[in-house]
C-alpha positions in Angstrom: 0.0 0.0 0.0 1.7 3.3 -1.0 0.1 6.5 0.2 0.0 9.2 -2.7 0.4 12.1 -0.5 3.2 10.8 1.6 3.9 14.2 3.5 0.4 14.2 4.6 -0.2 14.0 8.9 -3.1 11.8 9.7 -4.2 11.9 13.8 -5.8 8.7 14.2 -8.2 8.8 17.3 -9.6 5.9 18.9 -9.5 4.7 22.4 -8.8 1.3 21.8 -5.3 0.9 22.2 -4.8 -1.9 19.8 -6.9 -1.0 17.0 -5.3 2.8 17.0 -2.0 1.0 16.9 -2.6 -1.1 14.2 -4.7 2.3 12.7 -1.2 3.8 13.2 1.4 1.2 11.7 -0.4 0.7 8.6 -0.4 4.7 8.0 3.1 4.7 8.7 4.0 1.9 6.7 2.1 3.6 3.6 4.1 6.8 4.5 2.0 9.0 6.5 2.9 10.9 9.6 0.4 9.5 12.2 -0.3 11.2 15.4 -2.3 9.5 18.1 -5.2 10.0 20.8 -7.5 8.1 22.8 -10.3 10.3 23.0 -12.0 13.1 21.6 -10.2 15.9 24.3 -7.0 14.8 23.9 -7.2 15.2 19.7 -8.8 18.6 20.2 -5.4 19.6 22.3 -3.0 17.9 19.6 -4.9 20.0 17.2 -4.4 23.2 19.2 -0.5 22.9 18.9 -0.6 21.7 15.5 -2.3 21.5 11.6 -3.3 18.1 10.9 -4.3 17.1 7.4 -6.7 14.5 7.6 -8.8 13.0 11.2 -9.1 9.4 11.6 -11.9 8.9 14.4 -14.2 6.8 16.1 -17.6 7.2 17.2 -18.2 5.8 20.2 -15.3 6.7 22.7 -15.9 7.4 26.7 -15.8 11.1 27.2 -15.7 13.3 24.1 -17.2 11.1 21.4 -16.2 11.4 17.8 -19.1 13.3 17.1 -18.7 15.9 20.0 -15.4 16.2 18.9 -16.4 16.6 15.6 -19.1 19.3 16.1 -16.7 21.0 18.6 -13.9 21.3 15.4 -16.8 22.4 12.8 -18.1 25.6 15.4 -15.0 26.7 15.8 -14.6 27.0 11.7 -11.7 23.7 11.7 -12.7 22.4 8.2 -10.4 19.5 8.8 -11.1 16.4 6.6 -12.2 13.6 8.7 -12.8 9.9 8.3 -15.1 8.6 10.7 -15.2 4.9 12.1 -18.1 3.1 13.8 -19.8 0.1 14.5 -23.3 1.8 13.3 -24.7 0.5 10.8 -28.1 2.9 11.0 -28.1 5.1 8.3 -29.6 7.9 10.5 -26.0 8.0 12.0 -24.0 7.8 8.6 -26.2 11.1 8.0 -25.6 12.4 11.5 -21.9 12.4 10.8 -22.1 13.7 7.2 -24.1 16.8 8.6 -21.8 17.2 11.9 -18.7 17.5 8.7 -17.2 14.3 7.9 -15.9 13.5 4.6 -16.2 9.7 4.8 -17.6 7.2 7.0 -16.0 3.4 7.1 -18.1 1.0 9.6 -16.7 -1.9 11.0 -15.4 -4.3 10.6 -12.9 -3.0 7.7 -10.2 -3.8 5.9 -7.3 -1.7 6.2 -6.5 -1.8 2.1 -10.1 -0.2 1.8 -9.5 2.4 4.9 -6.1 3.8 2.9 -7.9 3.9 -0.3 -10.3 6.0 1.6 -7.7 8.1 2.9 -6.3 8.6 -0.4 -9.2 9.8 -1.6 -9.9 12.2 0.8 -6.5 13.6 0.9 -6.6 13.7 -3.2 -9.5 15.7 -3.4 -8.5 18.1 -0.2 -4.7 18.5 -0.8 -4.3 17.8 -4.8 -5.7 20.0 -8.0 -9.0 19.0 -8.5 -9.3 20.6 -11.7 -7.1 21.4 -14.4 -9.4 24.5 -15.3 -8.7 27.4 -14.0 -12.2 28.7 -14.3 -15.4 27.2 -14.3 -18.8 29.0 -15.0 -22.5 28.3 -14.9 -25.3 30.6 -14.6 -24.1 32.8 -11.5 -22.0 30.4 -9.9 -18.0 30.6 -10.9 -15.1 28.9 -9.6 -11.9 30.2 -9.6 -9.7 27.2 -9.0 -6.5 29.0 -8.7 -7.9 30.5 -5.5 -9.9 27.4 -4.6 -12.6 30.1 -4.5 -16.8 29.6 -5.6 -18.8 32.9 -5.9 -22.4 33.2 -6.4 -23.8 36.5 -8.0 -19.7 37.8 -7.0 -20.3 37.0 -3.3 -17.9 34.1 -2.1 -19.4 31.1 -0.5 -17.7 29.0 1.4 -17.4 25.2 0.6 -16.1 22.3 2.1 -13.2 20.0 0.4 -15.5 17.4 -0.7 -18.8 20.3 -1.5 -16.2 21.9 -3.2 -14.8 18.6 -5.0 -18.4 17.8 -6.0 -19.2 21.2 -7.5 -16.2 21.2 -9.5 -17.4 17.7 -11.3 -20.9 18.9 -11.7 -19.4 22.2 -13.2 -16.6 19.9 -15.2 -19.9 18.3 -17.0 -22.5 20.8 -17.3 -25.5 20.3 -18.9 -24.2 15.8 -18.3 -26.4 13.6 -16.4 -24.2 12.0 -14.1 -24.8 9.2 -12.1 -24.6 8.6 -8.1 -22.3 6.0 -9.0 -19.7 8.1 -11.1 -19.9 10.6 -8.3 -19.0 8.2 -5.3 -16.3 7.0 -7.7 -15.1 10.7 -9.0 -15.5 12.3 -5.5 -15.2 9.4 -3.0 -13.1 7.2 -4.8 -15.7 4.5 -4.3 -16.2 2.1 -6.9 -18.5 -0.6 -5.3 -22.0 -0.6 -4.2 -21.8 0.6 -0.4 -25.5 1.7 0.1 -24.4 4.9 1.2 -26.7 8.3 0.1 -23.9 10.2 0.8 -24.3 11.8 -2.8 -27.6 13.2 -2.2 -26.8 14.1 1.5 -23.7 16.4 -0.7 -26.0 17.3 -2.6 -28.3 18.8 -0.7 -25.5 20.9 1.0 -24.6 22.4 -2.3 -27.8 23.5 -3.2 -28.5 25.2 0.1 -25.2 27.1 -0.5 -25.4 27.8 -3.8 -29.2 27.9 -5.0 -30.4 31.4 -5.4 -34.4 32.5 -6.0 -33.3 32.9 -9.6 -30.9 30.2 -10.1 -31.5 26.1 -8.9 -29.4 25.0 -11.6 -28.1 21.1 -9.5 -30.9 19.4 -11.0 -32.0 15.4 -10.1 -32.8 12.9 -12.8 -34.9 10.4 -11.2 -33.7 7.1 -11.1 -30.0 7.8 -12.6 -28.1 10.9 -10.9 -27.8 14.8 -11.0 -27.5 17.3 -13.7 -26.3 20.9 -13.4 -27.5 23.0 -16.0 -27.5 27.0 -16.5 -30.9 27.7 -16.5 -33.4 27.8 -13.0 
């Protein structure tokens, strides 16, 4: 397994001392810098003293949880990528976490090949170019990938990695029907059936951000994906 951002720091949090070790020496071994806490209050205070570029965390942990933790990092504005890990299988919490900020959500059990694809992923569309454009336009929404910037009507909107990752495809193939399962693979890196609506969960994020009375251009095609076209 050889990690594609090797410079990238991953803080793996999990308060089982085994599993966060073995968390730990397969990141290492694929060439990340791993940092390591058992609970949700001890990442928040590695995270004070230092930028991390991707969170590795689970759920259910005594004390600060993984969600706590997480909601605690999105109020104060830490747009952090994060990787969530559970035993949940309900998709009420897979959407709890996706609305709370995560970028990705692995249950267990998992294999650790699939949890470094996922971490490649993420880190591709968070660290890397996701778009060899340096501007994109359609109807009153532009971005401006040079500055990683997305304006509607000239205001600036801010967007998360993977919001922003998903615009820029939907942009990259306006006026395309795309399917949910080209998006998990374009966006998520995910080219298997995983029963996940994280696609329309992103999707709904993006259209509360950049929908306008005049403009609700991120279209749905029943039955076979999304379409983003100029028009309202």
């Amino acid at each position: 397994m050889t990690a594609k951002t090797s410079a990238a720091r991953i803080l793996v949090v999990d308060d089982e001392d085994v599993l966060r070790e073995m968390l730990g020496d397969a990141l290492r071994l694929s060439g990340f810098e791993v940092l390591e806490a058992a609970d949700g209050s001890k990442a928040l205070t590695i995270l004070q003293s230092g930028k991390v570029d991707l969170i590795i965390s689970d759920v259910n942990m005594p004390g600060m949880d993984g969600y706590e933790m997480l909601s605690h990092l999105r109020a104060q504005g830490d747009e952090t990528p994060a990787i969530m890990l559970t035993a949940r299988r309900e998709r009420a919490d897979v959407t709890k976490g996706l609305k709370l900020g995560a970028d990705d959500y692995v249950t267990k059990p998992f294999g650790l090949e699939e949890l470094i694809l996922r971490v490649n992923a993420v880190l591709r569309r968070t660290m890397g170019a996701v778009s060899a454009s340096s501007k994109l336009v359609c109807g009153p929404v532009e971005i401006i990938d040079d500055l990683h910037q997305v304006t509607v009507d000239g205001n600036e909107v801010e967007l998360s990695p993977t919001e922003y990752h998903l615009l820029t495809v939907l942009m990259e193939n306006k006026g395309k029907v795309i399917s949910r399962s080209k998006l998990l693979l374009e966006v998520w890196d995910i080219n298997f059936d995983t029963g996940t609506n994280v696609v329309d969960t992103y999707i709904s994020y993006l259209r509360r951000k950049v929908h306008t009375e005049t403009f609700q251009g991120i279209k749905t095609v029943r039955g076979i994906g999304f379409q983003m076209i100029e028009g309202k």
